[in-house]
N, C-alpha and C positions, 0 to 999 in steps of 0.2 A: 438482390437488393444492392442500388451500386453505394457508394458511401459519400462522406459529405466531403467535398474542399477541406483542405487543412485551413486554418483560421490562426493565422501567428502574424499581425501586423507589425511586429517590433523586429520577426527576424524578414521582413519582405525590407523593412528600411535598411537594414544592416546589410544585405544582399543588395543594394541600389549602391550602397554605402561603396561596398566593392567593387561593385561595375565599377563605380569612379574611377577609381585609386589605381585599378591593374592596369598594367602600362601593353600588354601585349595581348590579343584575342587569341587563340589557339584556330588554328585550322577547322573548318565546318563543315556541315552541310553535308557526310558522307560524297566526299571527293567532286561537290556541284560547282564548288568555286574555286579559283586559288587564290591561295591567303599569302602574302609575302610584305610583314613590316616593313616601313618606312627606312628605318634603319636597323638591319638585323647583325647580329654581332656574329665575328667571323669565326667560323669551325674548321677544326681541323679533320679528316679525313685521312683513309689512305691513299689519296692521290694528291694530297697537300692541303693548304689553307683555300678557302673559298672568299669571295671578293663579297661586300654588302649589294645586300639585295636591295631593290629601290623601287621595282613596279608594284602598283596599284591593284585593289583587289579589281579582277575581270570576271563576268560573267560567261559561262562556258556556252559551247551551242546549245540553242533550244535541243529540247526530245520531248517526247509524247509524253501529255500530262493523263488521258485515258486511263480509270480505274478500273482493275483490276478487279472483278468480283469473286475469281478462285477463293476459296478459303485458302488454300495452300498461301497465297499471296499477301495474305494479313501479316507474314513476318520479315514482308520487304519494304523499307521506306519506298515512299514514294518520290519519285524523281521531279523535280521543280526547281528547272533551269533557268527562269525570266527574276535576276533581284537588281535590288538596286544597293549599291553602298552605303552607309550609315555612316560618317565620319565624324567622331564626337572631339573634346579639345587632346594636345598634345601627352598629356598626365591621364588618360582615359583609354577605353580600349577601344578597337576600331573592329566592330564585325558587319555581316548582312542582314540587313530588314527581309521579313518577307516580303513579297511583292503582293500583297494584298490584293488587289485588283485582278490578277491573274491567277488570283486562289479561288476568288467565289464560287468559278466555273469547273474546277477540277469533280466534284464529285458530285452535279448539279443529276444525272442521274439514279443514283439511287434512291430507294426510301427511308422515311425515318427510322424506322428498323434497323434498318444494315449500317446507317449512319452508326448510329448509335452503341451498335457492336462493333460496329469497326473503330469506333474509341473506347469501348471498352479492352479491346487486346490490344490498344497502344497505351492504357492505362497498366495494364498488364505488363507490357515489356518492359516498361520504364520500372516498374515495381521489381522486376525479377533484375534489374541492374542493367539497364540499356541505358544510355545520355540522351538525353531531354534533344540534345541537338541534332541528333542521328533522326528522329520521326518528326523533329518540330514541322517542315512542312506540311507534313499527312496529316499532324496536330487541328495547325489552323486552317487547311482546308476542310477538313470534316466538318469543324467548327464553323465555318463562317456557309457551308450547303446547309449545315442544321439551322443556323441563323434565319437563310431564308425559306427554310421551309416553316419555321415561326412555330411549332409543335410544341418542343422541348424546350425549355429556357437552360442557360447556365447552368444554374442552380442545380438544376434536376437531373446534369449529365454525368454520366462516370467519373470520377474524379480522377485529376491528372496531377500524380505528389512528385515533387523535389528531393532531391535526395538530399536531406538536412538532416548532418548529422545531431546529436542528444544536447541542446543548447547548456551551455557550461552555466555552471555561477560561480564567483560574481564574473560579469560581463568582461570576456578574453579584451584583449587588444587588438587595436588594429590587425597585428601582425597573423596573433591567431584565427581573425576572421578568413584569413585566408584557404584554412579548410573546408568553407562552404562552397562549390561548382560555382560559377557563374555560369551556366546555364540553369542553375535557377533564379536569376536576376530575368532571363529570357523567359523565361517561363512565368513569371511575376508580369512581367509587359505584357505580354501576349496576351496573356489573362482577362487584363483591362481592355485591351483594342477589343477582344471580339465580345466583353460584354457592351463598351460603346455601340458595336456595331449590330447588337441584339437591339438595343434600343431604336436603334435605327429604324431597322426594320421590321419594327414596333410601330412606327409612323412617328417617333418624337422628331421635332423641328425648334424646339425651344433654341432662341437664342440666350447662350451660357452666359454669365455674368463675368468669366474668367477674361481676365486681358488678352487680346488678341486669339482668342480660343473661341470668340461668340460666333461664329459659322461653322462651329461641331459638324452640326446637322442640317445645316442649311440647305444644302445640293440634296433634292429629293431621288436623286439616281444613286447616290455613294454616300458613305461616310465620307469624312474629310480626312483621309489615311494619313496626312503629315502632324494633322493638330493632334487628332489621337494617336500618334507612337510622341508628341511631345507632351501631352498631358501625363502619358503612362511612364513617360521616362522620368515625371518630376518629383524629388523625395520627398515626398508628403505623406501621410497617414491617411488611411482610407476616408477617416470621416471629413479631413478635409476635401478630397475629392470628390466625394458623395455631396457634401453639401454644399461647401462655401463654391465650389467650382460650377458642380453639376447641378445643384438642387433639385435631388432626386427624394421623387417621393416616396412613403415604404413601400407600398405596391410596386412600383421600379424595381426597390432593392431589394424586394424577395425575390427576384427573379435572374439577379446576376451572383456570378463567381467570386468574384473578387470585389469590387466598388461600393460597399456595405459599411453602415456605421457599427462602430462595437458594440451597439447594443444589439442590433439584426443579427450580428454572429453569434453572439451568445445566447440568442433564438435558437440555433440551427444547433449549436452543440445540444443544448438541453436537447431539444428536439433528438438527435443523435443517438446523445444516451439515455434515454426513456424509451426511444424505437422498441429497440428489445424485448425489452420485459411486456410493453402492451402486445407483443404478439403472441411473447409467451401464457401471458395469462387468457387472451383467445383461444388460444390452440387449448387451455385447460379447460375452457368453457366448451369449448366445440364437443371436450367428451363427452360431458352431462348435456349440450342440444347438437345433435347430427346436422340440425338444419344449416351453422355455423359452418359447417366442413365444406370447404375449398371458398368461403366466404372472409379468411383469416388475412388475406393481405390486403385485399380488398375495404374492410373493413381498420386496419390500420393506416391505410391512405387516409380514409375519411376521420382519422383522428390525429393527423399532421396536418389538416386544412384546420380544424378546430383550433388546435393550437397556434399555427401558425399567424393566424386572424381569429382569434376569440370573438371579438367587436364587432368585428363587418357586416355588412349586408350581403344576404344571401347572395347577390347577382357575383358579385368580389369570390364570395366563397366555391361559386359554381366555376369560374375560369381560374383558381388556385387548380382548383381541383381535376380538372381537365389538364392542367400545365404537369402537373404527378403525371398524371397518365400517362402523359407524352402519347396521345393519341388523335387523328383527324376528324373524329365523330363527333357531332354536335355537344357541348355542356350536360351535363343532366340539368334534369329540370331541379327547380331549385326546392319544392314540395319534396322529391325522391333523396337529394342530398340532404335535406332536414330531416328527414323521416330515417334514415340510414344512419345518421349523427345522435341521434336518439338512441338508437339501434346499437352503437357501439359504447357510449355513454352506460349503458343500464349494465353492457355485459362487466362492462371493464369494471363499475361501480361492485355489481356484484360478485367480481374474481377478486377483489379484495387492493387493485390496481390505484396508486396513489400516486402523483405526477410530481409530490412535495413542490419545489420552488421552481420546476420547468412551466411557465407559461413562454413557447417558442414557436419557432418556426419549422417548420416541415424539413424533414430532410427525405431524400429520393430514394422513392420504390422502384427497381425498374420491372420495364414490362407491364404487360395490361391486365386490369384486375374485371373479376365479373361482376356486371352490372345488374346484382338482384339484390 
């Protein structure tokens, strides 16, 4: 079962907060680029003092962006030589964009499956204490192949956490902000661009109401890679983004990572922490009916659609529900997903299972559950 997005919009501000303020990027990219400030102060050495350094970040030679299906392979970044420079003002820090356009194709062969595991062990590494900025390429390529293969939403993918340490109270300073990475500020952007670009390739073309941002989507071949890393670069709070910017509807925002009003996320936690226990009380029901058995996640999906959309029409319920899956097989019919929603309803009613104040949104099962 993969897990949900962390959902802390106060410390994603505080982390933009930072990006601002630090005056120097640190070296990237696992050795893709060279990084050498503008004006870097001089060191000394055992062969003397060294002169400031002055060139510009350079992009090194192209290499082969060809993925690697070994599993032995899953615990090498992958190499992605083609970036462009990102140059923010003098009081800011200066690093590399990915080159988005030259990501979509990197992992355009595999399938959703292996996509999918192959960000699950990049969710892995980072969790066991790898930098966000060592995999970010293999990051958002996976992400933007799973984009176009349109299967799995956002939402419903492996979650990729920050290393944010235990937020203090009351609210450090400035100065103490400074123990949060900024590669989690990258990791925050990033976030954004490829759920814009999920929607994308969703077929939206809505022109945005945002100032000079109303050709998002316009170009039916590409997102507009420059509007969306300045949308995602701008300190705002999600629900501004979501709304006043995007005017996205909930349907939309069940379906991405990050660009979610606070009330969609507090869907998704409830949802989160309720998961549990209605599996556990299936799995108690499955003792007393057999029929129940290897029926238990499957039947937990279809009670994260419930929740997620109480309200909706069946047609809404049947492509949630399909989006869990993360599968290429037609919708279930919408009789079989009502008949099955009853089906988990009577168990859970009967296991003694009470949801108290969770009316939410689905959080992600991975893998494909049986269809009976």
């Amino acid at each position: 079962m993969a897990e949900l997005e962390p959902l802390d919009a106060d410390l994603d501000e505080e982390l933009n907060n930072l990006e601002l303020e630090a005056r120097q990027a640190k070296a990237v990219r696992n050795g893709l680029i060279d990084y050498r400030p503008a004006r870097a102060p001089a060191k000394q050495d055992a062969s003397g003092p060294s002169s400031p350094v002055t060139a510009p970040i350079e992009p090194r030679e192209s290499r082969s962006l060809e993925p690697n299906r070994s599993p032995a392979s899953s615990a090498r970044p992958v190499p992605i030589a083609s970036r462009r420079a990102v140059h923010t003002t003098a009081a800011s820090a200066s690093f590399a964009s990915p080159d988005w356009d030259a990501l979509t194709a990197v992992f355009s062969p595999l399938t959703n499956e292996e996509l999918i595991s192959r960000l699950a062990g990049l969710a892995a590494r980072v969790e066991a204490g790898e930098s966000y900025d060592i995999i970010r390429d293999e990051f958002c390529a996976v992400s933007l192949s799973l984009n176009r293969l349109h299967l799995t939403p956002p939402r419903f993918r492996p979650a990729l956490k920050g290393k944010r340490p235990p937020k203090p109270s009351p609210l450090p300073s400035t100065s103490a902000l400074k123990s949060y990475p900024e590669s989690d500020g990258r990791l925050s952007r990033d976030k954004q661009v490829i759920d814009l670009d999920w929607l994308h390739c969703a077929g939206k073309r809505d022109r945005i109401p945002e100032a000079g941002m109303e050709h998002l989507f316009a170009n039916p071949r590409s997102l507009d890679w420059s509007i969306a890393e300045a949308l995602a670069g701008k300190n705002w709070k999600p629900q501004t983004k979501a709304i006043n910017s995007l005017c996205l509807s909930d349907t939309e925002q069940f379906q991405l990572a990050w660009l979610q009003e606070p009330r969609i996320k507090t869907r998704w936690n409830e949802i989160s922490r309720c998961t549990p226990k209605v599996i556990a009380t299936l799995k108690n029901r499955a003792e007393r009916h057999p029929a129940l058995r290897g029926d238990v996640d499957a039947l937990a999906r279809i009670w994260q659609v419930d929740e997620l959309a109480p309200d909706a029409p069946w047609h809404l319920k049947t492509r949630l529900h399909q989006w869990i899956l993360g599968t290429a097989s037609p919708p279930w019919p919408t009789e079989k997903l009502r008949e099955q929603s009853r089906r988990v309803k009577r168990h859970l009613h009967a296991g003694g299972f009470r949801k108290g104040a969770a009316r939410g949104a689905a959080g992600a099962l991975a893998g494909s559950a049986p269809h009976s």
